[in-house]
C-alpha positions in Angstrom: -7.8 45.9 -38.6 -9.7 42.9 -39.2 -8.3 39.5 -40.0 -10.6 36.3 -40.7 -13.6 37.7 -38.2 -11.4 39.3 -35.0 -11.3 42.9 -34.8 -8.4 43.9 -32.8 -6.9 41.9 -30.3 -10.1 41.4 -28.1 -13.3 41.4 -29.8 -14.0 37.9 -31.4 -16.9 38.6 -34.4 -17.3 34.8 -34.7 -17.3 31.8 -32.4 -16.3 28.5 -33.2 -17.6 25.1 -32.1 -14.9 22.8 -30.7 -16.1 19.0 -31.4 -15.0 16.2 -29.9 -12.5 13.5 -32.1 -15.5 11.1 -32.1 -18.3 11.4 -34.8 -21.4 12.9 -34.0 -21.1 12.5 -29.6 -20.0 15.6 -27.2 -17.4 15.2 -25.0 -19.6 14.7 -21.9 -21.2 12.1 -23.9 -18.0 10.0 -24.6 -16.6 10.1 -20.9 -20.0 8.7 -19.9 -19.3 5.9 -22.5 -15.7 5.4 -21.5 -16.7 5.4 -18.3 -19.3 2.9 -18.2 -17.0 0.8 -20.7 -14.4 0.4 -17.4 -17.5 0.0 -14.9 -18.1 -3.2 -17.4 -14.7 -5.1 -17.8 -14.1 -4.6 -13.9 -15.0 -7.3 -11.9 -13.3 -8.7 -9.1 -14.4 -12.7 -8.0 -12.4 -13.5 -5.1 -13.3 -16.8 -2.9 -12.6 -17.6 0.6 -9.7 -19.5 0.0 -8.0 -16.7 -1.6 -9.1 -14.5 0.9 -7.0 -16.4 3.6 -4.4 -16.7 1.4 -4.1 -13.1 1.0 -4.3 -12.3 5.0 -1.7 -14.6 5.1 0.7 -13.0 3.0 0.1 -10.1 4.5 1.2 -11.3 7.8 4.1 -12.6 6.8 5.4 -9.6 4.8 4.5 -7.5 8.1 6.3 -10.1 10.3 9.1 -9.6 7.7 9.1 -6.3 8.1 8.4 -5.3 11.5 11.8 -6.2 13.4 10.9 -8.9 15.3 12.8 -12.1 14.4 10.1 -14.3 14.8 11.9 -17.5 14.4 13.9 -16.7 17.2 11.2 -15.8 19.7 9.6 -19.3 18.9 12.5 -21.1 20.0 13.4 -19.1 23.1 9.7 -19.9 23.9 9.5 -23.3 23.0 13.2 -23.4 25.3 11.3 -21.8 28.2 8.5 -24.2 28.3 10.7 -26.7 28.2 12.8 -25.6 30.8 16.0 -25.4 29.1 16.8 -22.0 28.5 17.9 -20.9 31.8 21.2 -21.9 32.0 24.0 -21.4 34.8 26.0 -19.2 32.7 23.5 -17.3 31.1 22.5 -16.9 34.9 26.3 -15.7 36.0 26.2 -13.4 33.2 23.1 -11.9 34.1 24.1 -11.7 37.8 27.3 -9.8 36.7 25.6 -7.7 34.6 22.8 -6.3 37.5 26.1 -6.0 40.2 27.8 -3.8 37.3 24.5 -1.9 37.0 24.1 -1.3 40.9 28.1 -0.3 41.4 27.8 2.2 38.3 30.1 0.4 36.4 
């Protein structure tokens, strides 16, 4: 049986040429194009202020995100070189804490 150049379910009498939706260009040709096309609207200009700015943000979103409650560790330093964070009760609670420690409470 033959129907429009194919004789029987495998032999193909006639090959077609598949063209690409653009006029005239093969396909190879056209991603070249497109790709050169994007190669020539990206650019990227980025100055040294920007660049700071940038490291900067990406500090802060770390700091954000790491755990460390930054805000905190500044004052218990800034309390420490100043010499007011040891207290006498945060002393006696430490103290009772170590004793509790060494009589396995």
């Amino acid at each position: 049986m033959q129907l429009n150049g194919v004789n029987g379910p495998a032999n193909v009498t006639r090959s077609s040429q598949i063209q690409s939706p653009q006029s005239g260009g093969s396909e190879k040709n056209s991603l070249q194009g497109a790709k050169n096309e994007a190669q020539a609207k990206d650019t990227v200009d980025i100055s040294q202020e920007k660049t700071l700015r940038a490291a900067e943000t990406a500090r802060n979103e770390k700091a954000a995100t790491d755990g460390i409650r930054h805000e905190l560790v500044n004052r218990v330093r800034a309390e420490i070189m100043a010499g007011t964070y040891d207290t006498d009760e945060k002393m006696d609670i430490a103290l009772a804490r170590l004793l509790g420690e060494i009589e396995g409470r």
